[in-house]
C-alpha positions in Angstrom: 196.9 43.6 106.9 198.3 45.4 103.7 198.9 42.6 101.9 195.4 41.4 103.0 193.6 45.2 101.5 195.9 44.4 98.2 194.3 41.6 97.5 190.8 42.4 97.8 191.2 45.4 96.2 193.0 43.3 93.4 190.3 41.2 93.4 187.4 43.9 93.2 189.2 45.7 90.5 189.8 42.1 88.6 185.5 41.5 89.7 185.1 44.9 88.1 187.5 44.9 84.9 185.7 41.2 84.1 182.1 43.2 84.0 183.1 45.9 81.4 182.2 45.6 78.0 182.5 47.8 74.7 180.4 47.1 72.0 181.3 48.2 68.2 179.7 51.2 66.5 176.9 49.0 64.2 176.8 46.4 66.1 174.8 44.7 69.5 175.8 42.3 72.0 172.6 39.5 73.0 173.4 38.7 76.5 172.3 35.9 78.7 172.4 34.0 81.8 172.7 30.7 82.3 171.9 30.5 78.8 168.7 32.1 78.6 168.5 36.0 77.0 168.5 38.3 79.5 169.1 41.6 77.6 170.8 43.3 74.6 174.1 45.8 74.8 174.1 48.9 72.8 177.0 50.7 71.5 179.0 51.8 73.8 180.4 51.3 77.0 178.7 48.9 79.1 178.4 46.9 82.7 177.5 42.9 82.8 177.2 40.9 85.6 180.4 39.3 86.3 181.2 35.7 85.6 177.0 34.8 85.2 175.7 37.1 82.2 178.0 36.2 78.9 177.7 37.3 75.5 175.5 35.2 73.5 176.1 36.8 70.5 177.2 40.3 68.3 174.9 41.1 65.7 175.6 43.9 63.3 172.9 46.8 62.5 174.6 47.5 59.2 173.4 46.4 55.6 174.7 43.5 54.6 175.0 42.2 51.7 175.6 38.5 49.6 176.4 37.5 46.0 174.1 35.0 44.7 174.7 32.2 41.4 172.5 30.0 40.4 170.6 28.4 37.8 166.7 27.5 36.7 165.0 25.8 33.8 162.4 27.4 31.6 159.1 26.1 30.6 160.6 25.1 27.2 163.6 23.8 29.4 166.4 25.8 28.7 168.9 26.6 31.2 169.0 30.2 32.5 172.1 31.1 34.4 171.8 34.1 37.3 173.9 36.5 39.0 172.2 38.0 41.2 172.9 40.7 44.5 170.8 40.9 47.8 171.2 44.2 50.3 169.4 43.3 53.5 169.9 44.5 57.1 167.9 44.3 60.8 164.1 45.3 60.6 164.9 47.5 63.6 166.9 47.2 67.1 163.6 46.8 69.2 164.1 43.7 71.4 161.9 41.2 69.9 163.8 42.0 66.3 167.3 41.1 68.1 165.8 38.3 69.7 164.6 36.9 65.9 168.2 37.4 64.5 169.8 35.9 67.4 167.9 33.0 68.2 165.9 31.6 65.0 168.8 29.7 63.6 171.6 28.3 65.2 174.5 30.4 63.6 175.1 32.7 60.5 176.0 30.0 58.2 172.8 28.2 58.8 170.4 31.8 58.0 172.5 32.5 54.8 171.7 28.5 53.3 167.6 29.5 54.2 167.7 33.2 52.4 169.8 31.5 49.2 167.9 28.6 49.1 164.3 30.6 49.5 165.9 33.5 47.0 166.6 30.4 44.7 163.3 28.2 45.1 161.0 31.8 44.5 163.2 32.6 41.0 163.1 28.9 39.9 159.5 28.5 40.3 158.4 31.9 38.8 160.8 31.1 35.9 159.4 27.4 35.2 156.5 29.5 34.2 158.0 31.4 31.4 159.3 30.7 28.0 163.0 31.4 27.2 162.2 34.1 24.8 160.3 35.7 27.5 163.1 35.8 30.2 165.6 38.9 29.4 162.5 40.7 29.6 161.3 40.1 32.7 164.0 41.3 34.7 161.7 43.6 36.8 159.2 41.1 37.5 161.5 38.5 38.7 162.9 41.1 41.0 159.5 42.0 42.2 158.0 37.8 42.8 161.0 37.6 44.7 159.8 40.6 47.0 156.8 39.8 47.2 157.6 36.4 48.6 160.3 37.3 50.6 159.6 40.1 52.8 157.1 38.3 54.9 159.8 35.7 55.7 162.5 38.0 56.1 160.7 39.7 58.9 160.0 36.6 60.6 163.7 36.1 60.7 163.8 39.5 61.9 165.4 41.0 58.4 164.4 42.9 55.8 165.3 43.2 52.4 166.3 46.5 51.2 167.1 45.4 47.7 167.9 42.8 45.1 169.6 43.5 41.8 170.3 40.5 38.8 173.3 42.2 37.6 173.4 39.2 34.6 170.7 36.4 33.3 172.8 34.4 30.7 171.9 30.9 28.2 173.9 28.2 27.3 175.9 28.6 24.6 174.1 27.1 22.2 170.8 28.9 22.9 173.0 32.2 22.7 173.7 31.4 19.2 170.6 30.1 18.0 168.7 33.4 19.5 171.5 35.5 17.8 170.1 33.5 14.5 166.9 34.9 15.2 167.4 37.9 15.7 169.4 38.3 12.9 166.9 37.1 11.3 164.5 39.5 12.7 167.0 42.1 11.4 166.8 41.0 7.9 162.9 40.3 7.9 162.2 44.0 9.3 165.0 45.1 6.4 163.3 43.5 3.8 160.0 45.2 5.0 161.3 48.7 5.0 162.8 48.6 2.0 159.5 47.1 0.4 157.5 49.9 2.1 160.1 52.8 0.6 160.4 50.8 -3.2 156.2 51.4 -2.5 156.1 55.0 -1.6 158.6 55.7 -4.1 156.6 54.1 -6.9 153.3 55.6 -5.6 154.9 58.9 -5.4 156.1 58.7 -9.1 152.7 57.3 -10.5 151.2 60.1 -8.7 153.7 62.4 -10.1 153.1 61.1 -13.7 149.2 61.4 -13.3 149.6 64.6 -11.9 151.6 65.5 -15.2 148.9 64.0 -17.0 146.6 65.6 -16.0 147.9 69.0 -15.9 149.2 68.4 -19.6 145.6 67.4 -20.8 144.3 70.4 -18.6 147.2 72.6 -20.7 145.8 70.8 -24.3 142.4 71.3 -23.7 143.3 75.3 -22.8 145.3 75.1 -26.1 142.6 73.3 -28.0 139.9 76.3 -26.8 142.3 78.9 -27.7 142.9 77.2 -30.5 139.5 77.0 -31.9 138.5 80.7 -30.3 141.3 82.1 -32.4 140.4 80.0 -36.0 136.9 81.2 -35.0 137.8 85.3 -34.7 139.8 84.3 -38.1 137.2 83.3 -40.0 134.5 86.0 -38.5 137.2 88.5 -39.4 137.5 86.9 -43.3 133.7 87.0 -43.2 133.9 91.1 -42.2 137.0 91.2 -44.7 135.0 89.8 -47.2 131.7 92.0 -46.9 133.3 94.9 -46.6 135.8 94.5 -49.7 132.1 93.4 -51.6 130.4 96.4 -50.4 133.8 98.5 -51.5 133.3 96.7 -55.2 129.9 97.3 -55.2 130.0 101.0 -54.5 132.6 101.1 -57.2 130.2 99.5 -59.5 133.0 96.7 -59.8 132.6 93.1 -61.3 131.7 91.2 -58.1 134.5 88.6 -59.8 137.0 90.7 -59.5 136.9 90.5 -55.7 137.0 86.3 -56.8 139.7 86.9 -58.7 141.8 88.7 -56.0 141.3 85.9 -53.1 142.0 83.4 -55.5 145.6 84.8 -56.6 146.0 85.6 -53.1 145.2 81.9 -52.2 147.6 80.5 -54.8 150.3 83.5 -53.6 149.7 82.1 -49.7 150.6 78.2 -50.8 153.6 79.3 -52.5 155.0 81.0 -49.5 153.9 79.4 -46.6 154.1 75.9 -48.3 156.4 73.3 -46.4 156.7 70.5 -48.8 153.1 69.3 -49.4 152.2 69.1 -53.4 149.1 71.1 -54.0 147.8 70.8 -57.9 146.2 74.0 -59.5 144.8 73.9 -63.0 146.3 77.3 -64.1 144.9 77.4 -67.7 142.9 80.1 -68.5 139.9 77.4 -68.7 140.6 76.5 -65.3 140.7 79.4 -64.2 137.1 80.4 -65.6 135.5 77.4 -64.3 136.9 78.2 -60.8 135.8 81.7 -60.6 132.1 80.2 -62.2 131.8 77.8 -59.5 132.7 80.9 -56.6 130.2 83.2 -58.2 127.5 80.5 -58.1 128.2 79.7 -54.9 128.0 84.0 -53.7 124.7 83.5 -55.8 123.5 81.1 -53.8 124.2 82.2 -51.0 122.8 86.0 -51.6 119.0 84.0 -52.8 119.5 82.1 -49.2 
């Protein structure tokens, strides 16, 4: 009878042991029976019917991520190389979700060829549509096509897509060097331009300068000129007052009005000696000359006084 107790109690602790099941932090178990789902395991310790419900499947919670390379052709066929990064993980752990990632393709292998493949087909046709010159900018848009076109699908699969990064978009080699030409190019076109535009301010600048000077140096003439004429003006107003008062003088004197000739005339000839810089002025200075000067000045005063 002892032996008889052992061995059902070996056999209810072996029934027992066989239904206990731990599940990994991140991570559920899809169970079924008889090969149709019956329920999902949560973390944790856990209690399955022995030898009838088996685990169909573990699926992990966490994010998840896959390396992508590939390649697509641009509407002026060139060859654009990508390396690209996905971060997806489980919409959520509601049972219709698990049941999506466990059942809608046959094994892990087989849901990694459709996301690559759909990832691939969505960059390919968005960058058939673009010119090569067109592609290193569009790094944002690409990333957002493929969003757009992938998160519906991904949650049918019972995914979503957290994020997707193209870490490098590269050329062939020979369409590498030809757009460093241009660029270059570019370089030395937009050089050529600035330097034209400073040679032009610099020689607007000076020709404004040099009007500038101009005209502030005809300004100065024309100040001078005034001055000029102002002063030869008070000069000859102050001869004129010289003049009639050293007449009046004579004349009170009861003087020879010629003697007054006389004076302005040695005064005159005095003046050319001394102030005389070279020019040749010719006097007649015989006594006749001298008499038919002071005849003509005294003809003119008479003149003047019948005027």
């Amino acid at each position: 009878m002892l032996i008889t107790y052992s061995i059902i109690a070996g056999l209810i602790l072996l029934v027992f042991m066989s239904g206990v099941i731990t599940v990994n932090q991140g991570s559920v178990a899809v169970m079924t029976i008889f090969g149709k789902y019956n329920r999902f395991l949560t973390p944790g310790f856990n209690f399955r019917i022995p030898f009838i419900e088996k685990v169909y499947s573990k699926i992990s919670i966490q994010n998840r991520s896959v390396e992508l390379h590939f390649q697509a052709i641009t509407q002026d066929q060139a060859n654009v190389h990508f390396k690209a990064m996905l971060l997806y993980a489980v919409v959520n752990q509601s049972e219709e979700t698990i049941k999506n990632v466990a059942f809608k393709f046959v094994d892990e292998n087989n849901f990694m060829q459709a996301l690559i493949r759909t990832i691939e087909g969505t960059i390919r046709s968005f960058v058939a549509t673009k010119k090569q010159s067109e592609i290193l900018g569009l790094r944002t848009e690409i990333v957002e096509e493929v969003k757009k076109h992938l998160d519906d699908t991904l949650e049918e699969w019972g995914y979503h897509m957290i994020d997707i990064q193209l870490n490098d978009i590269t050329f062939d080699e020979e369409i590498i060097k030809s757009m460093a030409k241009v660029v270059a190019s570019n370089n030395l076109k937009a050089a050529a331009e600035n330097e034209g535009q400073a040679l032009l301010i610099t020689k607007t600048k000076a020709a404004e300068a040099e009007g500038n000077a101009i005209k502030i140096s005809a300004i100065a003439e024309k100040e001078a000129a005034m001055q000029r004429g102002q002063g030869i003006a008070l000069f000859r107003e102050e001869v004129a007052k010289g003049m009639a008062q050293a007449a009046k003088e004579i004349n009170e004197a009861n003087l020879d009005s010629s003697y007054l000739l006389f004076t302005m005339w040695t005064e005159a000839v005095k003046h050319f000696a001394e102030t005389g810089t070279g020019n040749v002025i010719f006097l007649d200075g015989s006594p006749e000359g001298m008499n038919r000067a002071m005849r003509e000045m005294m003809a003119s005063m008479q003149l003047n006084q019948k005027k």
